[in-house]
C-alpha positions in Angstrom: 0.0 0.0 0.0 2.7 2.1 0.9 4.7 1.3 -2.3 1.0 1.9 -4.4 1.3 6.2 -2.3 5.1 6.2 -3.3 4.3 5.2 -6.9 1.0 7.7 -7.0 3.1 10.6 -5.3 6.0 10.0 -8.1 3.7 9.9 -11.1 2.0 13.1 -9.8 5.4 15.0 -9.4 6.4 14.1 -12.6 3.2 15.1 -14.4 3.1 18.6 -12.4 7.0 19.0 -13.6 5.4 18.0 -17.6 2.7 20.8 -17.0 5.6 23.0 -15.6 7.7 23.1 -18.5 4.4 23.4 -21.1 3.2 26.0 -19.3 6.8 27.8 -19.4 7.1 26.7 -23.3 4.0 28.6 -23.7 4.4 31.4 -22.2 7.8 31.7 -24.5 6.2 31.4 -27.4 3.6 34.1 -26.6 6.0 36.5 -26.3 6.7 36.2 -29.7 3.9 36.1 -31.1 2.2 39.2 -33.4 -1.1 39.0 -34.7 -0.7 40.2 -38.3 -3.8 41.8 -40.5 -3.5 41.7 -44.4 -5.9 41.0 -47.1 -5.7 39.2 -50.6 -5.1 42.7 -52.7 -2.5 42.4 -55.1 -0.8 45.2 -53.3 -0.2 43.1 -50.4 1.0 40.4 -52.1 4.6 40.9 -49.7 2.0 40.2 -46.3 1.1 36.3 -47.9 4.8 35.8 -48.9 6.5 37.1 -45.9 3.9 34.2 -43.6 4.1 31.2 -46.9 8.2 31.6 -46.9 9.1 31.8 -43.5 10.8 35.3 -42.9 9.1 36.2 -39.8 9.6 32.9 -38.7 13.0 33.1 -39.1 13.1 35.9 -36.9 12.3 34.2 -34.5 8.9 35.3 -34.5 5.6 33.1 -34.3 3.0 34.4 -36.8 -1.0 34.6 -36.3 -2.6 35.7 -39.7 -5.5 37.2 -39.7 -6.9 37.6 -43.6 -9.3 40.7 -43.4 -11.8 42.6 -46.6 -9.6 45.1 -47.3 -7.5 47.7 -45.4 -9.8 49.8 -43.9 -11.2 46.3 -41.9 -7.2 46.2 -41.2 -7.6 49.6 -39.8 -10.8 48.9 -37.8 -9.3 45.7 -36.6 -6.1 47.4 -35.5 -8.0 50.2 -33.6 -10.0 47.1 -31.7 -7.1 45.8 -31.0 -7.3 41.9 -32.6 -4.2 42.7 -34.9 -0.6 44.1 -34.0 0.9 44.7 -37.2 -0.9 45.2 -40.3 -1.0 46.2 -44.1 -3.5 49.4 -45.5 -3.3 52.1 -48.0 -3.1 55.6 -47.3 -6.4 56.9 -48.4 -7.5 54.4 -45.0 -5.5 55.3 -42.7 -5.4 59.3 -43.5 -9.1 59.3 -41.9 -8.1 57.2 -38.8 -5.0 59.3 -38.0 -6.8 62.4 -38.5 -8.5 61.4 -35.1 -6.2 59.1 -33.1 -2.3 58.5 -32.9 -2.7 55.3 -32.3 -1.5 53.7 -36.1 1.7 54.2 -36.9 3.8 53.7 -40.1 6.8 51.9 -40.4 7.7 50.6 -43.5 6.2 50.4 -47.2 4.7 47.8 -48.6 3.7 48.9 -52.5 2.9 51.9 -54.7 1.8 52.8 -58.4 -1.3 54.4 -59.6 -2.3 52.3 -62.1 -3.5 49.5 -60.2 -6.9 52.0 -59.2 -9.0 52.4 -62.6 -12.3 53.7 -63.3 -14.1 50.4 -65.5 -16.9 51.3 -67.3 -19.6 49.0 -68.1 -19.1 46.8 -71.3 -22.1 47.6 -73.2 -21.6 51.3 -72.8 -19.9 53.7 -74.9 -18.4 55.7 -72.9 -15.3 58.4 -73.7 -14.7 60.9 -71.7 -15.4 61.3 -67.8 -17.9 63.7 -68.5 -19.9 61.0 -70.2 -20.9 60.2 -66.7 -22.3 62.7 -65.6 -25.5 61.8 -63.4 -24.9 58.0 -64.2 -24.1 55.3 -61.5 -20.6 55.2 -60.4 -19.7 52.5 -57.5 -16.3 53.1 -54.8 -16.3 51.7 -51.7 -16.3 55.6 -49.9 -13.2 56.5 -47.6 -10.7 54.4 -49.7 -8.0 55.4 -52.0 -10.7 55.0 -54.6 -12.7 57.3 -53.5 -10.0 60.2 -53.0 -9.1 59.4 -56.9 -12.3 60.1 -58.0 -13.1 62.6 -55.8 -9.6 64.2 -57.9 -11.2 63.3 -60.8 -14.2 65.7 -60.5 -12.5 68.4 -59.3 -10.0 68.1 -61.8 -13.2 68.3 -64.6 -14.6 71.4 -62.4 -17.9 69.0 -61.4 -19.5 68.1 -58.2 -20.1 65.0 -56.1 -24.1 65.7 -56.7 -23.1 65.2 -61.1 -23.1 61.7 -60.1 -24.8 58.7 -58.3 -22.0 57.7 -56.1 -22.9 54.2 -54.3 -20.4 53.0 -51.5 -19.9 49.6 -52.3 -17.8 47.1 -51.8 -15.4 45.0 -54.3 -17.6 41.8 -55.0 -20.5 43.8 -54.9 -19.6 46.4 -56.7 -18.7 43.6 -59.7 -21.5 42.0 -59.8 -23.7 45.1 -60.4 -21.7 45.9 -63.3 -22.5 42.4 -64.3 -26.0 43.1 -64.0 -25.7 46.5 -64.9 -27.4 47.9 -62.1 -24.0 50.6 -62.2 -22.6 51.9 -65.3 -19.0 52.6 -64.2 -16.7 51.1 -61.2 -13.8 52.8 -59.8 -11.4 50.1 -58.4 -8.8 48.7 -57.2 -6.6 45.3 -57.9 -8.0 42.4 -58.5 -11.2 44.0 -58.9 -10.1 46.0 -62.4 -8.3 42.9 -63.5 -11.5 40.2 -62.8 -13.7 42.9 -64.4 -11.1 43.1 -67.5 -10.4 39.7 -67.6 -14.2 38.0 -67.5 -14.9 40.9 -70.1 -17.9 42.5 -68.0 -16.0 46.1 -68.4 -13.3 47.9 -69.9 -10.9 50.6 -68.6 -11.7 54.2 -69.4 -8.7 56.0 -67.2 -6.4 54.9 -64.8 -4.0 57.0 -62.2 -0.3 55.6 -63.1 0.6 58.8 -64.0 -1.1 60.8 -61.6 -1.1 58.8 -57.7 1.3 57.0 -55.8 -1.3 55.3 -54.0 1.2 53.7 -51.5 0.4 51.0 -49.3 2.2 50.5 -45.8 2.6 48.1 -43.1 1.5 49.9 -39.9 1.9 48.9 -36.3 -0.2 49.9 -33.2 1.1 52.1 -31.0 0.9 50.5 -27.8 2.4 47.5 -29.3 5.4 48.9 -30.6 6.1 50.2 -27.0 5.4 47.6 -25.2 7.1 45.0 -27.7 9.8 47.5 -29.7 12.0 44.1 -30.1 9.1 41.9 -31.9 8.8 45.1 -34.0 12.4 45.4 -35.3 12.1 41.7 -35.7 9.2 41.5 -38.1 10.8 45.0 -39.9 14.3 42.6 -40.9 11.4 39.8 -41.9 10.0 42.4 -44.1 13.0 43.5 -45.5 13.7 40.2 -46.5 10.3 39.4 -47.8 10.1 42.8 -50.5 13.3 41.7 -51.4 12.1 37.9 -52.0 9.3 39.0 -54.0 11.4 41.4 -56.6 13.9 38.9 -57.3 11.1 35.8 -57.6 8.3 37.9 -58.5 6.5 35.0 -60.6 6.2 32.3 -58.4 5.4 34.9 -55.6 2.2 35.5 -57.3 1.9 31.8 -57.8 1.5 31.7 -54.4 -0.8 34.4 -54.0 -2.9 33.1 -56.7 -3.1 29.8 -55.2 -3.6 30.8 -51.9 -6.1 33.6 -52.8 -8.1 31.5 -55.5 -7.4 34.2 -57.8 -7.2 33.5 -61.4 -3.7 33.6 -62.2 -4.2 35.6 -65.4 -5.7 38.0 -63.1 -2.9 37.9 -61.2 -1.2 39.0 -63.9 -2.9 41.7 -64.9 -2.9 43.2 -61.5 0.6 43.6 -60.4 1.3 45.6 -63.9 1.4 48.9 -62.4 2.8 47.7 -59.0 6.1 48.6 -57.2 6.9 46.5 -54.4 9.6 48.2 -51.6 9.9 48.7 -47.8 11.6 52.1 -48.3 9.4 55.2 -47.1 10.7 57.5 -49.5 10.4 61.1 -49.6 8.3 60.9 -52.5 5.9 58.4 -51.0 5.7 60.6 -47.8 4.9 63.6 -49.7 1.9 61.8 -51.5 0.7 60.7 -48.3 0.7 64.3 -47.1 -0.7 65.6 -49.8 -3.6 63.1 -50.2 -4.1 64.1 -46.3 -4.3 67.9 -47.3 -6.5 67.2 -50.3 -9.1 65.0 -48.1 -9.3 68.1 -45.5 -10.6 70.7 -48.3 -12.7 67.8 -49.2 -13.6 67.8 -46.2 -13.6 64.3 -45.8 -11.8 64.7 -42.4 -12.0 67.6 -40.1 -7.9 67.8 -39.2 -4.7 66.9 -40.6 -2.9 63.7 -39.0 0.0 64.2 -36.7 2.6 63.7 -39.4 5.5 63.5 -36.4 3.6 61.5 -34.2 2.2 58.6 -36.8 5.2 58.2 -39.3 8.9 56.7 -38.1 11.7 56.6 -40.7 15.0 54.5 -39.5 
């Protein structure tokens, strides 16, 4: 009997020494773990590569994804704090940092453009942006979209109220123009390239020449000073990823289209105006200043963002 409360009491250290050392495993790997917000938009392509090939990884860093819409739900996610580090354009986090401090850029991700086009409707004949006047136009509001067509109309000296303007978003905004319940779409990438490739509209402008339309990776503020380590970490795993994805660029949106069930002719026709790099540049800052100035006379936002407070340069 005694033997049978030896055995019992040895069994039970050794099983609270086994919990002991998971518990401590665990806790390890939580500290290196950053919940990271992308979507599939050709754009981001660098977010799906950096997670598929390893490069945060091999910073020593354990990886949750977390595959959103677009990058205003990046935004809205980051804000409700379910991601750490994330990907969005400019044109969605302009409005955001116009009212908090709390999303902060670190790094770009993409820029060019000519990956936002205004499609018009296949059947129509349509030549000139004034041809649109008081027809349906569909942008998902408070995106980069929207501030390039908002460009667009002051740039041809008309008004908002010239147009029907439905918020809508991508894979709804397609389908209408299949069912031409809209006449024109102004999108982004894939969108433009499934509506040009399945032949349900055709491209009356795009902005290569006039926007940047950068995209960045952004980090929430409380995260980056509470975790300023994990941070520099995932920056060297981006680094490495951008520079992946120029020099195999083809099988990088191999993956993407495999893992985004995206055609890969789409694909294709998506990245044609994109520039993928991790440098903010002086040219790219500018643009996102001056798309932040332009949205204020818009008045689309009621202040300017804290330029000094949201944007860090190493």
């Amino acid at each position: 009997m005694k033997l049978n409360k030896k055995l019992l009491l040895l069994f039970l250290l050794i099983l609270i020494i086994i919990l002991l050392i998971f518990l401590k495993e665990n806790d390890s790997n939580k500290e290196n773990v950053v919940n990271f917000g992308y979507s599939y938009n050709s754009g981001q392509i660098p977010g799906l590569i950096g997670v598929e090939k390893s490069f945060f990884k091999n910073n020593g860093l354990e990886i949750k994804s977390v595959i959103l819409k677009g990058g205003k739900e990046v935004i809205e996610a980051m804000l409700a704090r379910e991601i750490d580090i994330g990907l969005s354009s400019s044109s969605n986090i302009i409005p955001a940092s116009s009212k908090t401090n709390k999303i902060i850029i670190i790094a770009s991700t993409s820029y060019g453009g000519g990956r936002k086009r205004l499609m018009i409707r296949e059947d129509l004949e349509i030549t000139n942006f004034n041809d649109l006047k008081n027809k349906k136009i569909a942008v998902r509001v408070a995106s980069t979209q929207y501030k390039n067509l908002l460009k667009l109309i002051e740039e041809y000296n008309l008004t908002k109220s010239d147009f029907q303007i439905l918020n809508m978003k991508g894979e709804d905004a397609i389908f209408a123009l299949k069912t031409k319940d809209v006449d024109s779409y102004l999108c982004g990438e894939p969108d433009c390239a499934t509506i040009e490739y399945n032949k349900i509209g055709y491209e009356l402008l795009n902005f290569d020449k006039k926007e940047t339309d950068p995209n960045f990776l952004i980090v929430r503020r409380e995260f980056l000073e509470n975790n300023p380590n994990l941070v520099i970490k995932f920056v060297k795993g981006w680094s490495d990823t951008i520079e992946y994805v120029n020099n195999n660029l083809e099988e990088s949106k191999k993956i993407f289209s495999d893992k985004s069930d995206v055609n890969l002719e789409i694909v294709e026709i998506s990245t044609k105006y994109i520039t993928y790099d991790y440098q903010l540049y002086d040219f790219i800052i500018s643009s996102f200043k001056e798309d932040s100035e332009f949205l204020l006379n818009q008045g689309e936002i009621d202040k300017l963002p804290n330029f000094d407070k949201i944007i860090i340069r190493s």
